[in-house]
Each structure stands twice: as structure tokens, then as C-alpha cells.
DOFIKE-765587 format. One record per atom (N, C-alpha, C): residue number from 1; atom name; y, x, z. Coordinates in Angstrom, 3 decimals, decimal comma, padded with zeros to 6 digits, always signed. Each point is the difference from the previous one (the first is absolute). Example, Ala and Ser with C-alpha at 12.3 -4.5 7.8 and 13.67 -1.06 7.14 Angstrom:
2
1 | N | -005,690 | +013,190 | +007,800
1 | CA | +001,190 | -000,890 | +000,000
1 | C | +001,200 | +000,900 | +000,000
2 | N | +001,050 | -000,350 | -000,720
2 | CA | +001,190 | +000,820 | +000,060
2 | C | +001,090 | -000,770 | +000,730
// end
This chain:
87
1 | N | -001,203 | +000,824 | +000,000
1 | CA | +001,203 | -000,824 | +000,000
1 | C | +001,255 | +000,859 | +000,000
2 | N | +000,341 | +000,829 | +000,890
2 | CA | +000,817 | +001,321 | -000,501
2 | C | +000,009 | +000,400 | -000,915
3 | N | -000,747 | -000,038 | -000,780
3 | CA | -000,107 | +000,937 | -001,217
3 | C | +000,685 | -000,844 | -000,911
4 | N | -000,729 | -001,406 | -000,332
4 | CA | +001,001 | -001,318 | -000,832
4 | C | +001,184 | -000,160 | +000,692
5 | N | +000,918 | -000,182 | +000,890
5 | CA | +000,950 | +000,182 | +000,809
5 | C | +000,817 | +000,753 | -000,778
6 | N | -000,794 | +001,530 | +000,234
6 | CA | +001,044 | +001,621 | -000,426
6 | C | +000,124 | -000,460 | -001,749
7 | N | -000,747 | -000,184 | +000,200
7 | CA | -000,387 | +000,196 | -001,894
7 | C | +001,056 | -001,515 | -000,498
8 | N | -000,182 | -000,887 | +000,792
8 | CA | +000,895 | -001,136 | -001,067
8 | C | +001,309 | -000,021 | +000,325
9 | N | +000,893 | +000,370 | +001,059
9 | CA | +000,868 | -000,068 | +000,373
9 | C | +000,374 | +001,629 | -000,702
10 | N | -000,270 | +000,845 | -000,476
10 | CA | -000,102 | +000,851 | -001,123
10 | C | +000,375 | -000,146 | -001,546
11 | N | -000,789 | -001,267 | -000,119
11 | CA | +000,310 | -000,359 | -001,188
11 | C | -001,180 | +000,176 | -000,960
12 | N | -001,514 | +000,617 | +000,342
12 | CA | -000,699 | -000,018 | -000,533
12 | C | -000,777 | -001,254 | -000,083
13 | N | +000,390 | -000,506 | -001,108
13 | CA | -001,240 | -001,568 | +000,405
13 | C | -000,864 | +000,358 | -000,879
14 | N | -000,372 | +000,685 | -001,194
14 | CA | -001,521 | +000,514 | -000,187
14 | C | -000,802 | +000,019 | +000,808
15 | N | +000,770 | +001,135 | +000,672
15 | CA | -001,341 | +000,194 | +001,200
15 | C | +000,011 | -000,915 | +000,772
16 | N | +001,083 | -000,620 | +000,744
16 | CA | -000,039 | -001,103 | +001,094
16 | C | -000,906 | -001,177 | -000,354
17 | N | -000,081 | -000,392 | -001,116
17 | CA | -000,901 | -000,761 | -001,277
17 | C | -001,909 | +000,909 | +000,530
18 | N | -000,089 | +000,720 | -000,085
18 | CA | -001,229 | +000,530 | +000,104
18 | C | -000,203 | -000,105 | +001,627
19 | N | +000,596 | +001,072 | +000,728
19 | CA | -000,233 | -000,768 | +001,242
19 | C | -000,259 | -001,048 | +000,886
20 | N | +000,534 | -001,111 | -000,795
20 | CA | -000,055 | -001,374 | +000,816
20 | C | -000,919 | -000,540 | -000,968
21 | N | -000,729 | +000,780 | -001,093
21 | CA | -001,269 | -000,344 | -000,507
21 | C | -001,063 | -000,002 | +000,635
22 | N | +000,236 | +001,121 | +000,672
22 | CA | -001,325 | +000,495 | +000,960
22 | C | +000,259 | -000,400 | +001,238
23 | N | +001,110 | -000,131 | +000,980
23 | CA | +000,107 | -001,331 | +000,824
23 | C | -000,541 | -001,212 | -000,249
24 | N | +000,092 | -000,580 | -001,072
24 | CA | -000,600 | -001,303 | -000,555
24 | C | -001,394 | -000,219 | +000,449
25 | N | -000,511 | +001,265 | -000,923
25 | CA | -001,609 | -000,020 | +000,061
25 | C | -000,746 | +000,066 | +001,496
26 | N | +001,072 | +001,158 | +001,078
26 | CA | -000,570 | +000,699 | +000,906
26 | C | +000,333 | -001,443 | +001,114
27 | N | +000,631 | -000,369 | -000,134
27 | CA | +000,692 | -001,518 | +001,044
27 | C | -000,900 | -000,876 | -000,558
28 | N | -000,452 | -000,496 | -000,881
28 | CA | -000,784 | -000,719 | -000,451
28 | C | -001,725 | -000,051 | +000,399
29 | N | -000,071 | +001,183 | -000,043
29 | CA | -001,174 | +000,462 | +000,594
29 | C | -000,175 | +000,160 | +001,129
30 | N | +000,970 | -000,637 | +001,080
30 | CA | +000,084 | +000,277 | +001,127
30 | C | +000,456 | -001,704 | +000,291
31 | N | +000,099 | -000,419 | -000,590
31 | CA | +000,062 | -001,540 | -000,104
31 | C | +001,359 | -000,327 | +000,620
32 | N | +000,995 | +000,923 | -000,072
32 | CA | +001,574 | -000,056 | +000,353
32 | C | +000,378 | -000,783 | -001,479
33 | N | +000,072 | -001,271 | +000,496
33 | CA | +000,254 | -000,716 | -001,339
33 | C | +001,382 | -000,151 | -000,415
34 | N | +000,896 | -000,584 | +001,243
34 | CA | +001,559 | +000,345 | -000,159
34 | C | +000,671 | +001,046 | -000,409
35 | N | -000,848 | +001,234 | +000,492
35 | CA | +000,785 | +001,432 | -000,458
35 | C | -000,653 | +000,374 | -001,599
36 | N | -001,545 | -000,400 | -000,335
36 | CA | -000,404 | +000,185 | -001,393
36 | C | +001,084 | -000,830 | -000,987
37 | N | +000,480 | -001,255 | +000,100
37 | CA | +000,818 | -000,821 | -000,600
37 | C | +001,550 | +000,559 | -000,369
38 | N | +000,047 | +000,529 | +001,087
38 | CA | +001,688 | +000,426 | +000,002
38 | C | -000,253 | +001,694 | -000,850
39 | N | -000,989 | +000,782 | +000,163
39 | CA | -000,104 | +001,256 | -000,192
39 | C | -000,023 | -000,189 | -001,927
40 | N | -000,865 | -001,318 | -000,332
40 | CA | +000,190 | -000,031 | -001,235
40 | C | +000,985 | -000,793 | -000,503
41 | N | +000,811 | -000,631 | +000,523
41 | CA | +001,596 | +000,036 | -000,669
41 | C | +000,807 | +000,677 | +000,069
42 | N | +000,061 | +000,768 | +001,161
42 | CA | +000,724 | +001,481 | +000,009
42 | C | -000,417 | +001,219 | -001,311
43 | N | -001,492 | -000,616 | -000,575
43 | CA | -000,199 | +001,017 | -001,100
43 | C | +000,237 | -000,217 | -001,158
44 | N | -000,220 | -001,688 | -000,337
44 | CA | +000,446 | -000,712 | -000,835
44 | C | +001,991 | -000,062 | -000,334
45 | N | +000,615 | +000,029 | +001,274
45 | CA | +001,441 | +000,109 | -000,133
45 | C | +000,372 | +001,930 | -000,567
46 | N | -000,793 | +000,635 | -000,076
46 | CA | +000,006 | +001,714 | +000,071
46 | C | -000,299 | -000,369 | -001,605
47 | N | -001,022 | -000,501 | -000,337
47 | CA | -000,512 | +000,246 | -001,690
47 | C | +001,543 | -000,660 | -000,909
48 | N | +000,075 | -001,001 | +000,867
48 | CA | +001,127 | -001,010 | -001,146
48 | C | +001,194 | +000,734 | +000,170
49 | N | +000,168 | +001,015 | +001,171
49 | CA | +001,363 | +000,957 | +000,104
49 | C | +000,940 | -001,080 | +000,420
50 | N | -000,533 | -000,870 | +000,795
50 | CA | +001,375 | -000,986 | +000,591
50 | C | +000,249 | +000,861 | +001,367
51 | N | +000,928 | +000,923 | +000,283
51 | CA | +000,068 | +000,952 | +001,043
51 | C | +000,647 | -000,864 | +001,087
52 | N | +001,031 | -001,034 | -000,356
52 | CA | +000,415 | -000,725 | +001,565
52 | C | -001,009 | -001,049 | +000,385
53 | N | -001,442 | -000,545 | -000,559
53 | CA | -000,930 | -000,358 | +000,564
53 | C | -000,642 | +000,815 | +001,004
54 | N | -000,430 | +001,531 | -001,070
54 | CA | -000,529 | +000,734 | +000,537
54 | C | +000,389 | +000,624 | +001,746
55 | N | +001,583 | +000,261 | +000,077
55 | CA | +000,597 | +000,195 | +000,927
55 | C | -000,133 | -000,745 | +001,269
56 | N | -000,237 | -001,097 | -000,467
56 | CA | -000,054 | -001,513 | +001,077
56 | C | -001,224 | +000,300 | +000,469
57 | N | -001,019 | -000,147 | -000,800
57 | CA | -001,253 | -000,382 | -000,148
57 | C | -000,540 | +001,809 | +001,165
58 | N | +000,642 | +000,538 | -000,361
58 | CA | -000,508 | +001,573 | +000,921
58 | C | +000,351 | -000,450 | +001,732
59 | N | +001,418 | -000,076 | -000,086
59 | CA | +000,610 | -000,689 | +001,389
59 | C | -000,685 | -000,914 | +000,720
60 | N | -000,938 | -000,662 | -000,855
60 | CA | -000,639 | -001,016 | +000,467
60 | C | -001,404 | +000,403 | +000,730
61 | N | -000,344 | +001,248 | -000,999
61 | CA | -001,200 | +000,501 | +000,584
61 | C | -001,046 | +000,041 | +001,306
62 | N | +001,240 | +000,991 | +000,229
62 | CA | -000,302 | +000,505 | +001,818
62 | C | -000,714 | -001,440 | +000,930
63 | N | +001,020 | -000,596 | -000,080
63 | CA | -000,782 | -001,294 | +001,254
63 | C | -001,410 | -000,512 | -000,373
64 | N | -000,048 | -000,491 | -001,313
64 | CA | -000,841 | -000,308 | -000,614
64 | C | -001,419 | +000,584 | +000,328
65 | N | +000,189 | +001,389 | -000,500
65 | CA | -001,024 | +000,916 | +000,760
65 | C | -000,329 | +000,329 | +001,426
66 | N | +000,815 | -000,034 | +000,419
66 | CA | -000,230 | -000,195 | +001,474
66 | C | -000,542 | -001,055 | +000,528
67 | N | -000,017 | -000,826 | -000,287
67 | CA | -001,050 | -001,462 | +000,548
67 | C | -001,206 | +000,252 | -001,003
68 | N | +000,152 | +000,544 | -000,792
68 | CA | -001,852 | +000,445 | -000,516
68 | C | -000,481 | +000,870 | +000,851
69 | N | +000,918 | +000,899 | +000,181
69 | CA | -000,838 | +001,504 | +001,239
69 | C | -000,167 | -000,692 | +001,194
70 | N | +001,115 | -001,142 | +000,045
70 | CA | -000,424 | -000,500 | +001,708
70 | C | -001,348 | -001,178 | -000,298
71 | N | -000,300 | -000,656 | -000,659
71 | CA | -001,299 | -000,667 | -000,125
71 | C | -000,816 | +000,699 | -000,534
72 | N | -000,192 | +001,397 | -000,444
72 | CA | -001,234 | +000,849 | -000,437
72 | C | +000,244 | +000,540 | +001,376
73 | N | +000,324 | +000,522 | +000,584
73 | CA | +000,158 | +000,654 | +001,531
73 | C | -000,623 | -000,887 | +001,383
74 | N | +000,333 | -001,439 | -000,510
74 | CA | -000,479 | -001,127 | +000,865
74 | C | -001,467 | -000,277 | +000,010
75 | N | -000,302 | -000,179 | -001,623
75 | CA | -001,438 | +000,158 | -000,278
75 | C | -000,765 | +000,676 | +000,369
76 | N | +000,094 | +001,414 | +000,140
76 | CA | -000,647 | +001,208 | +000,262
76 | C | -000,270 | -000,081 | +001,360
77 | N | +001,270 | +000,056 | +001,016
77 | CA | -000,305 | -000,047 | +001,281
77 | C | -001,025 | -001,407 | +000,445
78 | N | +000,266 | -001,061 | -000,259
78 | CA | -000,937 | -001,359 | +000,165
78 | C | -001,322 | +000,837 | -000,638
79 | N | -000,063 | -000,012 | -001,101
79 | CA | -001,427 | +000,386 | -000,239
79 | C | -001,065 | +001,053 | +000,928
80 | N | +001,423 | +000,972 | +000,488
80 | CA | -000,561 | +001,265 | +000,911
80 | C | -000,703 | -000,413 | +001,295
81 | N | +001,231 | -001,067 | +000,472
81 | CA | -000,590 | -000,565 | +000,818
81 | C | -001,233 | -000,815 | -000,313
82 | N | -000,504 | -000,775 | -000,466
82 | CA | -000,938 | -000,595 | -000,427
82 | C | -001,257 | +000,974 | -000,144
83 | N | +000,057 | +001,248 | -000,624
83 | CA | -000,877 | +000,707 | +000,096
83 | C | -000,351 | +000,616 | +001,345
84 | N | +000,957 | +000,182 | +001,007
84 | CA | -000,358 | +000,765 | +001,131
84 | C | -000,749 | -001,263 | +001,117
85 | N | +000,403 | -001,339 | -000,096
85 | CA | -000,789 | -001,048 | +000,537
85 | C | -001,809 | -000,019 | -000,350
86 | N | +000,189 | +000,470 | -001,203
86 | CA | -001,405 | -000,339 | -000,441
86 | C | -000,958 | +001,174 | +000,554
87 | N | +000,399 | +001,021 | +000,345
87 | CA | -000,550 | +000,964 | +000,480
87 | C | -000,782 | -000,401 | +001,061
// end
């Protein structure tokens, strides 16, 4: 997320475009469905070169992701626990 951050507020949306490609996939696969959704309009706004979407759409990021790390973080610990009961 730093890296799309540094990189779009830069001005590179090629790359910011590729990055939030592989956010897409990697959030997706992690069943962060809000942040897979937003990661691919942030890549989709990078290909079409609409840069004050793009700008928005980065700003927007951060929180976004953060309630995925906090319900993949939530998951993990519940599950941990769950495993140490069964013991």
C-alpha cells in the first residue's frame, strides 16, 4: 500500500495500475472483498489515466485496508483460539 501511495501520488499510474492489480488478486484471495473492489478501480482509474479519480481513489485506500487487516487479524486470532480449545 506504500508503494501505490508513493508511486500514485508520484504520478506513476502505470505502475500504480499494476500494483493495485496484484492487490486485486492478493485481497481477493484473501476474501477482502471491499478492498479487492476498490483495488480494481483504483487500477481501472490508472489504465484510463483519469489521475483526479486516481488521487481520490488512493486517499481512499488506507481505511479501506485497514478493516481488511483488522478482519483477517480477527479471523486468525478466533481461529487460534479455536485451535488451542481443541487441544
Amino acid at each position: 500500500l506504500g508503494r501505490i501511495a508513493e508511486l500514485g501520488f508520484g504520478g506513476d499510474l502505470a505502475t500504480v495500475a499494476r500494483e493495485a492489480h496484484n492487490l486485486k488478486s492478493n485481497s481477493g484471495g484473501f476474501g477482502t472483498v471491499r478492498l479487492q473492489c476498490h483495488a480494481g478501480t483504483l487500477e481501472l482509474a490508472c489504465r484510463e489515466n483519469r489521475t483526479a479519480d486516481a488521487r481520490r481513489l488512493l486517499t481512499e485506500i488506507g481505511p479501506i485496508a485497514q478493516e481488511a487487516f483488522d478482519a483477517l487479524d480477527s479471523e486468525c486470532n478466533s481461529r487460534s483460539v479455536g485451535a488451542m480449545r481443541m487441544r
